[in-house]
C-alpha positions as a Markdown table, in Angstrom:
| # | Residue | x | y | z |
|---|---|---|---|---|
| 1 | Unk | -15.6 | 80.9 | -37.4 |
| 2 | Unk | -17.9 | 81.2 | -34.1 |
| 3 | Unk | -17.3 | 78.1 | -31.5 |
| 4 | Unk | -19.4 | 75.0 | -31.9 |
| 5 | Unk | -22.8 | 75.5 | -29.5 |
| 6 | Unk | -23.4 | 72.6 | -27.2 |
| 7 | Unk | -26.2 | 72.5 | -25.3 |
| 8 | Unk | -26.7 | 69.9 | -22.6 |
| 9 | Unk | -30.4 | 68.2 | -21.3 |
| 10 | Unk | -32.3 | 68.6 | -19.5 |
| 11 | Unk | -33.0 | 71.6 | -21.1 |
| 12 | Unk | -33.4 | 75.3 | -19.2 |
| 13 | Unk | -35.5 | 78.0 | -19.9 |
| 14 | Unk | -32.6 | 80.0 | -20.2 |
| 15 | Unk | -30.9 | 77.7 | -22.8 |
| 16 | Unk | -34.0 | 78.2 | -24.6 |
| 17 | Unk | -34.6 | 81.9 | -24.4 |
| 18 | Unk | -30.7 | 81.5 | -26.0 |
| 19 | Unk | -31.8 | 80.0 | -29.1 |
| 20 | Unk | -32.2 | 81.3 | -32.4 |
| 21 | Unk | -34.1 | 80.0 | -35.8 |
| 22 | Unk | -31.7 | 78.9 | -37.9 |
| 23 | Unk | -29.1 | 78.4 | -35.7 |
| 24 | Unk | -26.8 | 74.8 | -35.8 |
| 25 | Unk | -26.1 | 73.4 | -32.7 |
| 26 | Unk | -25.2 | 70.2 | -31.0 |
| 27 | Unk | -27.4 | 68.6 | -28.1 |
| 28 | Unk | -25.5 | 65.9 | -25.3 |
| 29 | Unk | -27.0 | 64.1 | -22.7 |
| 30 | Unk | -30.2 | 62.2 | -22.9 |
| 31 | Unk | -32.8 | 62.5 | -25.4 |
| 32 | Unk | -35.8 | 59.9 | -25.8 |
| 33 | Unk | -37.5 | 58.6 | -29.5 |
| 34 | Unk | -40.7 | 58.5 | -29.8 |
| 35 | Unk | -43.3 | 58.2 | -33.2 |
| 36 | Unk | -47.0 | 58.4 | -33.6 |
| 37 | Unk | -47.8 | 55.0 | -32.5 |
| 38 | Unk | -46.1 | 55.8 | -28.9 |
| 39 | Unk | -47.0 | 59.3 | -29.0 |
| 40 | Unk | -50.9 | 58.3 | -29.6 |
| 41 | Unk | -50.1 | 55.8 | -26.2 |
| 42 | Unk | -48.7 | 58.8 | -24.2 |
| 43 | Unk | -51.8 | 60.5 | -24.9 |
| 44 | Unk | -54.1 | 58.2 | -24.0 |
| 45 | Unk | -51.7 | 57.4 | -20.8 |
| 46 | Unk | -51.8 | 61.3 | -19.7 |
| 47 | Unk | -56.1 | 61.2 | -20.3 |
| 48 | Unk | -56.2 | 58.1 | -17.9 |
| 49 | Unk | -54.1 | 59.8 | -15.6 |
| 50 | Unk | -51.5 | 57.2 | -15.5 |
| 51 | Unk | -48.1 | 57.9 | -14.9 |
| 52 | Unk | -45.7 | 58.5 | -18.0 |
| 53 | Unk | -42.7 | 56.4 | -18.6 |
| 54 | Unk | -40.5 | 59.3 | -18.0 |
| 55 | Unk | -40.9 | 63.0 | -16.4 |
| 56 | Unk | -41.2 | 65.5 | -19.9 |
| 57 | Unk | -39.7 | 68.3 | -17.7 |
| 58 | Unk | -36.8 | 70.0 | -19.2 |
| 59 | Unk | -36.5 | 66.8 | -22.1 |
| 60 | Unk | -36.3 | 66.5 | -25.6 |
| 61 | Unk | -38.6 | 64.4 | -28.4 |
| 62 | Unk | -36.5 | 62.9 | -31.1 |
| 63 | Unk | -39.0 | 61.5 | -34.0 |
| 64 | Unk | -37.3 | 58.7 | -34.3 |
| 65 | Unk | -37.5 | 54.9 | -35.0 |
| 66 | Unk | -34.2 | 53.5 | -35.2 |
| 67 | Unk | -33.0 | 50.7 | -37.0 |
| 68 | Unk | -31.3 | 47.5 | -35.5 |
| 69 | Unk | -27.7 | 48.2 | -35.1 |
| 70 | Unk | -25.4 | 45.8 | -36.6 |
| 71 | Unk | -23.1 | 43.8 | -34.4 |
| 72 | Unk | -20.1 | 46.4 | -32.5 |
| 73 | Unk | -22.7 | 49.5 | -33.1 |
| 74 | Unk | -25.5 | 50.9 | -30.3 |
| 75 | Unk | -27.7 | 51.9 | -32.5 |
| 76 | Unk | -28.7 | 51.3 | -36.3 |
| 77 | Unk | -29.4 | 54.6 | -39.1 |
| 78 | Unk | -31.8 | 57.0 | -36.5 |
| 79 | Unk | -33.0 | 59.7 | -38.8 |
| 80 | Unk | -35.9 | 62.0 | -38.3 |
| 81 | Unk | -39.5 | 61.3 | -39.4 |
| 82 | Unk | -41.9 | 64.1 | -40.6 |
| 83 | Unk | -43.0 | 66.0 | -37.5 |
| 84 | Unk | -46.4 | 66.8 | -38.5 |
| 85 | Unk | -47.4 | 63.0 | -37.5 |
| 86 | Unk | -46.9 | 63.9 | -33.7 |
| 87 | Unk | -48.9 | 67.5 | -34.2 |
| 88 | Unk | -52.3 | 66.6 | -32.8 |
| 89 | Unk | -50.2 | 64.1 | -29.8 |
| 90 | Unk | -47.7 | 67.2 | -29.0 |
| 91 | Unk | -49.1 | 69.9 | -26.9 |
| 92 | Unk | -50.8 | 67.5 | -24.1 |
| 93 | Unk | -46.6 | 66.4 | -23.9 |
| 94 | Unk | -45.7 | 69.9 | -23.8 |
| 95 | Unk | -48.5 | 71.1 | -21.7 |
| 96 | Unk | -46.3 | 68.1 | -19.0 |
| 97 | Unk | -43.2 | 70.1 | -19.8 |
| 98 | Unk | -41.6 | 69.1 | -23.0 |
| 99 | Unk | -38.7 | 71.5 | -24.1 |
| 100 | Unk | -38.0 | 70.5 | -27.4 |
| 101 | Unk | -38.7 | 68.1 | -30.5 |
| 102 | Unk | -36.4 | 67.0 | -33.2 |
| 103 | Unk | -38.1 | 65.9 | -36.6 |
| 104 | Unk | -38.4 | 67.4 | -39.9 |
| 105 | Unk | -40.8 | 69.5 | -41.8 |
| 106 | Unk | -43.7 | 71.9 | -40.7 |
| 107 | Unk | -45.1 | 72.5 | -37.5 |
| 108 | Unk | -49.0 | 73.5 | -37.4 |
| 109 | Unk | -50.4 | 76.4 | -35.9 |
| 110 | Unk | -50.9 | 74.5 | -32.0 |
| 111 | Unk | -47.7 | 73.2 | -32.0 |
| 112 | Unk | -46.3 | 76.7 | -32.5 |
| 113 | Unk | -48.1 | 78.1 | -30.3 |
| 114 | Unk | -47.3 | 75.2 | -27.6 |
| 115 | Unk | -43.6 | 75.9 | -28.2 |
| 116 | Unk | -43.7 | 80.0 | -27.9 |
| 117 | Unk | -46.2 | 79.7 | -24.8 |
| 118 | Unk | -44.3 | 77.2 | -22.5 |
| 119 | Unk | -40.7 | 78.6 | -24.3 |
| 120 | Unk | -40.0 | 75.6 | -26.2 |
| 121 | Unk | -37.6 | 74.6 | -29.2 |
| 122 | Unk | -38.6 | 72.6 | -32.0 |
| 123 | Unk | -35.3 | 71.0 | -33.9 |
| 124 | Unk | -34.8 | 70.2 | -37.4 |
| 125 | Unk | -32.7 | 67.0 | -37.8 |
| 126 | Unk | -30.7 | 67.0 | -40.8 |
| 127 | Unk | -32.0 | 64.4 | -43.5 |
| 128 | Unk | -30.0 | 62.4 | -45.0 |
| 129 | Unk | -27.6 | 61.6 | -42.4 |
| 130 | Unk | -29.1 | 58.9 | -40.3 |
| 131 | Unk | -26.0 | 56.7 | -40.4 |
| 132 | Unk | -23.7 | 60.2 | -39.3 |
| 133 | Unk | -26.5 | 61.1 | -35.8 |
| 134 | Unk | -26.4 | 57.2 | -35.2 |
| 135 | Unk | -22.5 | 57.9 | -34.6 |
| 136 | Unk | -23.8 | 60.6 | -31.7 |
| 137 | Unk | -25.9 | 58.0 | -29.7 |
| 138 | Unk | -23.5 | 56.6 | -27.1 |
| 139 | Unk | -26.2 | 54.5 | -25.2 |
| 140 | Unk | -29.6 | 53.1 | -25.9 |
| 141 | Unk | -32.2 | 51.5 | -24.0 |
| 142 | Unk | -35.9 | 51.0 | -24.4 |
| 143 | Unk | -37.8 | 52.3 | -21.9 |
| 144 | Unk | -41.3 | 51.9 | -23.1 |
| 145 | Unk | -44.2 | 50.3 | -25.7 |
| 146 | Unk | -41.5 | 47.6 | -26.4 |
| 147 | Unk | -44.0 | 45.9 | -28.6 |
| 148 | Unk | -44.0 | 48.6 | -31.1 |
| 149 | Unk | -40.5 | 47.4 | -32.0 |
| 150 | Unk | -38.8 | 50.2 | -33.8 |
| 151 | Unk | -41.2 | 52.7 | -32.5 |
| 152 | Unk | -40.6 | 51.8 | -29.0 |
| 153 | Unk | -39.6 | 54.7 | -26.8 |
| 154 | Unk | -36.3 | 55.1 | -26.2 |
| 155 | Unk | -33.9 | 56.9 | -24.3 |
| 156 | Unk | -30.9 | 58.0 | -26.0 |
| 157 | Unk | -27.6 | 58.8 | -24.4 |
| 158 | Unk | -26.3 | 61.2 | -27.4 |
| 159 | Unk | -23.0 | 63.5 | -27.9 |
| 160 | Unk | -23.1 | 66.4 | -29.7 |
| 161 | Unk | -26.1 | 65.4 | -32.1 |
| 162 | Unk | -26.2 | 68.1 | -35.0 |
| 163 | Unk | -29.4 | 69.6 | -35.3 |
| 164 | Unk | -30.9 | 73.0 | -36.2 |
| 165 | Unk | -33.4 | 75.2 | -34.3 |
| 166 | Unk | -36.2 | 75.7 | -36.9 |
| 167 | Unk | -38.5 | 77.5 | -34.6 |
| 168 | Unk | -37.4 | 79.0 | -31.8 |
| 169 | Unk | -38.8 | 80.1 | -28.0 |
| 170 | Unk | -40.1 | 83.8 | -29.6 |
| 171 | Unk | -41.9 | 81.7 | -33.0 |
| 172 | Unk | -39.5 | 82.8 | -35.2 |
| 173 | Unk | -39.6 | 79.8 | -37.9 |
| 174 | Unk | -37.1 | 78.6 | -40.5 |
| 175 | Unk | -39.5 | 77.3 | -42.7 |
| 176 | Unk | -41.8 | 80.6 | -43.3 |
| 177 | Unk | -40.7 | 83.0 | -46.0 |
| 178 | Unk | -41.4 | 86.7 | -45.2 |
């Protein structure tokens, strides 16, 4: 059995180049939520030319709204939402040097095109298991659009969250048959 993969943020080209599609691995350090509503924000933020909440450089996207966490936890469940949502938000984030996304489902045609251009990573979460990744946050702290409650960004201290790479920095793509 080959050793668990760990890969810390902020994320480096070189970790990226490293990745492969369908590969499991486990991400540490900080990662920040973020759904349409706040991606839609970021948008119109970055056409304003105001400054965004945090630098993208190097970061990673999870599609996430979490729910409340119960008295004792950090967090609440924080599974992934459908990815497509955030297509037509995502490449003016990753055009400011997003590295990676977790969600689930497709990517469209920009998106993939984003990711392979700047050497991105997009992440599939694993769905199902929102209670088990809400065990891998650590900290939690909103950082932004607290008025969008559970869509509020976030920033996410996180230890060895489980995803998988479903399209990697060359294109290659879990979810397309040849």
């Amino acid at each position: 059995m080959s050793e668990k993969k760990i890969i810390k943020t902020p994320l480096s080209d070189e970790t990226m180049r490293g990745l492969r599609a369908g590969e499991m691995v486990y991400i540490s350090g900080t990662v920040y939520t973020a759904r349409d509503a706040a991606h839609k924000r970021l948008v119109e933020m970055i056409e304003k030319g105001e400054p965004m909440p945090f630098d993208f450089a190097g970061q990673v996207v999870y599609y996430a709204g979490p729910c409340p966490n119960k008295p004792g936890f950090v967090i609440g469940s924080v599974g992934p939402t459908t990815s497509g949502r955030m297509d037509a938000y995502t490449p003016a984030l990753i055009d400011r040097g997003l590295k990676a996304m977790i969600g689930k489902g497709l990517r469209d045609e920009t998106v993939i095109k984003g990711i392979v251009d700047k050497g991105g990573v997009y992440f599939a979460a694993i769905g199902g298991a929102a209670a088990l990744m809400s065990q891998c946050v650590k900290e939690v702290e909103i950082i932004a659009f607290e008025d969008l409650g559970t869509e509020a960004i976030r920033k996410l201290t996180v230890e060895e969250l489980p995803v998988v790479v479903a399209i990697d920095s060359l294109g290659n793509n879990v979810y397309q048959h040849n």
